[in-house]
C-alpha positions, -999 to 999 in steps of 0.1 A, spaced: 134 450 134 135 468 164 148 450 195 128 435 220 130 439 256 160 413 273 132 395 293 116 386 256 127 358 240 121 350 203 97 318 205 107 286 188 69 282 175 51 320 177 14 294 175 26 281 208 4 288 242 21 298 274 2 271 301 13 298 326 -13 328 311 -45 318 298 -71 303 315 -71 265 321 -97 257 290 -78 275 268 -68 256 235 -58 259 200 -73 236 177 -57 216 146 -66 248 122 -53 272 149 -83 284 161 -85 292 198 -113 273 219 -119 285 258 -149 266 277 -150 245 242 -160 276 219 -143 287 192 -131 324 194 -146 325 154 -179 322 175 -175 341 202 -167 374 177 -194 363 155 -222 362 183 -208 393 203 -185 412 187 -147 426 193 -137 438 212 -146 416 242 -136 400 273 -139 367 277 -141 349 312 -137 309 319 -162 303 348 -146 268 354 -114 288 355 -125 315 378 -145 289 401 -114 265 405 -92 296 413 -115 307 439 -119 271 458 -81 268 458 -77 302 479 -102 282 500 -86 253 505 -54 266 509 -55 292 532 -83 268 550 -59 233 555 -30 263 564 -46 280 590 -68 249 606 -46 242 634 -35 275 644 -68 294 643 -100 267 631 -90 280 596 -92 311 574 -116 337 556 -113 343 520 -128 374 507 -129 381 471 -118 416 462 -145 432 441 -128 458 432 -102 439 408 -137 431 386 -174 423 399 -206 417 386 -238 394 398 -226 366 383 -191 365 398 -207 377 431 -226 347 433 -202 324 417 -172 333 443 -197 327 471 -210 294 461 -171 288 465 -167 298 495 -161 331 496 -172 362 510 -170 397 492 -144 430 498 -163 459 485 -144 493 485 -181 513 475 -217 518 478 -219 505 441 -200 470 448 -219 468 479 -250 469 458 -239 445 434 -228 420 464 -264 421 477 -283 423 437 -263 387 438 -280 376 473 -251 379 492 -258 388 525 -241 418 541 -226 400 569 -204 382 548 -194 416 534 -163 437 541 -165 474 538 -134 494 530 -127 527 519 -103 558 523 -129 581 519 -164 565 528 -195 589 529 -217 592 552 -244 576 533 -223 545 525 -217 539 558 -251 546 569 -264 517 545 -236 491 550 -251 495 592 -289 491 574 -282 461 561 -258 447 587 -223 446 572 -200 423 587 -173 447 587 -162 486 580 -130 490 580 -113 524 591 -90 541 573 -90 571 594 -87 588 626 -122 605 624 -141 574 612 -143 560 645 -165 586 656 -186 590 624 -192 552 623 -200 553 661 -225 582 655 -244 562 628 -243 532 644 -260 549 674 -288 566 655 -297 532 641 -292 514 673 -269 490 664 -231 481 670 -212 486 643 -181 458 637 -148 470 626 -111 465 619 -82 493 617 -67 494 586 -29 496 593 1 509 578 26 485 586 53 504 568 63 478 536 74 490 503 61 461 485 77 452 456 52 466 431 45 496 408 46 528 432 11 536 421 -1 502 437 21 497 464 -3 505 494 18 502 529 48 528 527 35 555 545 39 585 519 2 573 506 -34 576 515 -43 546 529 -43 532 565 -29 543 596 5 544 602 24 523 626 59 538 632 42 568 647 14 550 671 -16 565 650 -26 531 648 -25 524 679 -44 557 692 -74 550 669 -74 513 681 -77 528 717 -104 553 706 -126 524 687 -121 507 717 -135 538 743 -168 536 722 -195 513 731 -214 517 699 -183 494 680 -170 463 684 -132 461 670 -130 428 653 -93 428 646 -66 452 625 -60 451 593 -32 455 568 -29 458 527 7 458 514 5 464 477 -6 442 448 8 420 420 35 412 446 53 378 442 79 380 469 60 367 503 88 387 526 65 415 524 38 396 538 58 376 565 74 415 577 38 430 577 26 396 596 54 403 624 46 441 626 9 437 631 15 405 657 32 436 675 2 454 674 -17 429 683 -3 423 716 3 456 724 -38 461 724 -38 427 749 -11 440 769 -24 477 775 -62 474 773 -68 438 779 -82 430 745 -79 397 730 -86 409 693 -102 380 675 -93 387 635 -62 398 615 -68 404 580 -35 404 560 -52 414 529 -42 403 491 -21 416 463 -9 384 451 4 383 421 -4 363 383 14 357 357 11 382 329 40 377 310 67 348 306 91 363 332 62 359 359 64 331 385 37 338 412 38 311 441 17 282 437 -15 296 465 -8 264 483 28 277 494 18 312 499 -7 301 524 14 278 542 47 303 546 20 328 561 6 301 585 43 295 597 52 332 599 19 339 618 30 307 643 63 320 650 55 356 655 19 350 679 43 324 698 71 350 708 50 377 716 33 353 735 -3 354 722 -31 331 706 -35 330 668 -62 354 659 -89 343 631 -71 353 598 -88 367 568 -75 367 532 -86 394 504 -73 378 467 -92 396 440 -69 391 409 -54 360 416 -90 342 415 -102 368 384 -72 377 366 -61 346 345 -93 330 340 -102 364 315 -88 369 278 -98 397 258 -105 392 221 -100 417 194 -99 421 157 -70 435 137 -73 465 122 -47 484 107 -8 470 107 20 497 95 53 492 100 74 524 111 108 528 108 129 536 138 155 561 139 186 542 154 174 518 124 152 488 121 115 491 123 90 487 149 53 467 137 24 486 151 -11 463 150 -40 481 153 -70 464 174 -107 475 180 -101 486 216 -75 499 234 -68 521 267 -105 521 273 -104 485 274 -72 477 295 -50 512 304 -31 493 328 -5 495 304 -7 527 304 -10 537 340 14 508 353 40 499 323 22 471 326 33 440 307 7 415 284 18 389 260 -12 381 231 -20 358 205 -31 350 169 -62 335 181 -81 328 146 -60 307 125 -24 291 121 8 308 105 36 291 90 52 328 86 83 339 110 81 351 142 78 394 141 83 418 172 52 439 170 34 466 192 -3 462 198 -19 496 199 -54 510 201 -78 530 184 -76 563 205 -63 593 201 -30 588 224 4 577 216 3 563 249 -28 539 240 -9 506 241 -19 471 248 7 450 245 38 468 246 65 440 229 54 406 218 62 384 191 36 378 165 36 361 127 48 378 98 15 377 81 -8 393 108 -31 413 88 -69 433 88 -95 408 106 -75 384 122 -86 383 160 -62 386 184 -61 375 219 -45 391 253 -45 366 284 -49 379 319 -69 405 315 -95 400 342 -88 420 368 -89 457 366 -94 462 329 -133 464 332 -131 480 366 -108 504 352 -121 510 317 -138 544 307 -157 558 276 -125 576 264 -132 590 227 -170 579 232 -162 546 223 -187 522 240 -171 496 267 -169 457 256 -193 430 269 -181 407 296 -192 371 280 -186 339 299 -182 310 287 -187 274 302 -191 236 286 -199 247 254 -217 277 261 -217 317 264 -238 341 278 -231 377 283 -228 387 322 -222 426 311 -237 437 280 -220 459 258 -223 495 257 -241 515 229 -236 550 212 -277 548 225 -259 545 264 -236 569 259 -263 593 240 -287 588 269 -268 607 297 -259 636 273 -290 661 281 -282 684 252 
């Protein structure tokens, strides 16, 4: 066999559910069948199909009301509280637009498209955030229609482009600098977001930042609401945070000190990180919101300045665990390897258009026999997909039963956030259906995709 990573450790009973990964309705019954929301898996791929992903709207709601309550009962006394914005970008639709909000949250959108989908849901604008590296014209033009609550700039020259739409329309436009504060989060370097070698924000070390804050501030057609700072994501370590939290404090008074403005927000942004394999321990949000709290007292209180309003952006934290994604076994070959052994490869009915974070990031996912019990021994096996890459890999090392074989269903926790978001068409093969499921229920929030779709933009 061949060997598996050191972090993997051969489990004592491969049936077994890891608490720490799946959504909290997630169970396997007497026969080994896996039940979310209190429907069987057998169902779920009988009524819609594999490959899918499936979401636990219990799941997803409670995770969203304890960002609320956490950062809300850590920030209370220092600032009247916090702002949670959910972070569209890590996987939106209506439903989870409108969900999140009747929890208490507001929406990050980082488009024109997510923007839309915020407002489809009812959302109103002004508890929107818009963000952006690159915003067009016309983006910017129709978050000031429909009165965003905030644009965040990414860029020396958006103050004045923001400042020249909001004047044609005659209204003020409300933003927050996005700034670089400098931290290498500990992350994968294609999602760490605050080292300056990238093209997000405005630095601090060289006082960019601090030149487009005084610019904003020249132009009476904005109002600066605050700065603004995103370190990375899937990060686990809170130093990051509490240095970034220090650095823009800095900033912060330096704005009061030299142009007498009493900034009244500080978004610290999110990137907090979920359990996706065994190894994983994110912080319990209840702890992360209280060691920012305290770093955000310490730092406002030497540099001598009030607690702004704090703002929050968790995206995969609320979505991530609460979605599996279900898939049925096609072909399973074992390959020998040359140092000896052999590696298992399991073939599913998805693949890198489904979930290439594996791909892009190394990423690491842990799966299931979801559709029946095995008595057969533990096997280290590979789940792959059905495109035309040797790169096309789901799970990259996990330990499954002997007897996997054709039309099983498998199942791959945490796979919420930014699998969706990031999936494409790759080899014409139609993306899944989003289904929910809830108290005994599911119904499908994104349909899947037909060869008819994919037919229909191809003008011949």
């Amino acid at each position: 066999m061949a060997p598996a990573p050191a972090w993997l450790r051969t489990p004592d009973d491969v049936n077994a559910l890891l608490p720490g990964l799946w959504a909290r309705t997630v169970r396997r019954g007497d026969d080994g069948v896996l039940t979310v929301g209190g429907v069987s898996v057998l169902d779920l791929a009988a009524e819609h199909g594999t490959a899918a992903y499936v979401l636990d709207e219990a799941d997803l709601r409670e995770r969203a009301r304890a960002h609320v309550t956490a950062f809300d009962e850590a920030f209370r006394d220092l600032c009247g509280g916090a702002d949670v914005y959910y972070a569209g970008k890590a996987f939106l639709s209506v439903a989870v637009a409108r969900w999140v909000h009747e929890e208490g949250l507001r929406l990050d959108t980082t488009t024109g498209g997510e923007m839309a989908v915020g407002l489809r849901a009812g959302l109103s604008a002004a508890d929107m955030t818009l963000h952006g590296n690159n915003k067009s014209d016309a983006e910017i033009d129709r978050a000031l229609s429909h009165g965003i609550g905030r644009i965040v700039l990414d860029s020396a020259d958006e103050p004045a482009r923001v400042a020249a739409l909001a004047r044609a329309r005659g209204v003020r436009a409300p933003v927050m600098v996005r700034v670089n504060v400098g931290v290498e989060a500990h992350t994968h370097e294609f999602i760490a977001t605050a080292h300056e070698d990238q093209k997000f924000g405005l630095a601090l070390s060289d006082g960019v930042a601090a030149g487009v804050v005084a610019d904003v501030l020249s132009r009476p057609e904005l109002e600066l609401r605050g700065l603004h700072s995103h370190i990375g994501s899937q990060i686990f370590d809170p130093a990051g945070f509490e240095i970034a939290v220090r650095r823009l404090v800095g900033l912060h008074a330096h704005v009061l000190r030299e142009h007498g403005t009493a900034l009244p927000e500080m978004d610290l942004g999110g990137g907090f990180g979920i359990a996706y394999a065994s190894t994983d321990r994110p912080m319990p949000v209840a702890d992360l919101a209280a060691r920012l709290a305290a770093t955000m007292a310490a730092e406002c209180a030497a540099a001598g300045v009030d607690v702004p309003r704090v703002s929050v952006e968790p995206g995969r934290a609320v979505v991530g665990p609460s979605t599996f994604t279900l898939y049925e076994v096609g072909t399973v070959k074992p390959v020998r390897l040359d140092g000896g052994g052999e590696r298992r490869y399991v073939s599913v009915d998805g693949g890198m258009s489904d979930n290439v974070r594996t791909a892009l990031y190394d990423a690491d996912y842990s799966c299931t026999l979801a559709s029946r019990a095995s008595d057969a021994p533990p096997v280290l096996a590979r789940v792959v997909g059905k495109h035309c890459e040797s790169g096309d890999i789901v799970v990259r090392d996990e330990f499954l039963p002997g007897d996997v074989r054709r039309g099983d269903l498998l199942a791959v926790p945490g796979t919420g956030a930014y699998c969706r978001s990031l999936s494409s068409q790759y080899n014409h093969v139609p993306r899944p259906p989003v289904v929910s499921v809830r108290d005994g229920a599911s119904r499908v929030l994104l349909r899947r995709e037909t060869e008819e779709d994919l037919l229909a933009l191809d003008l011949g």
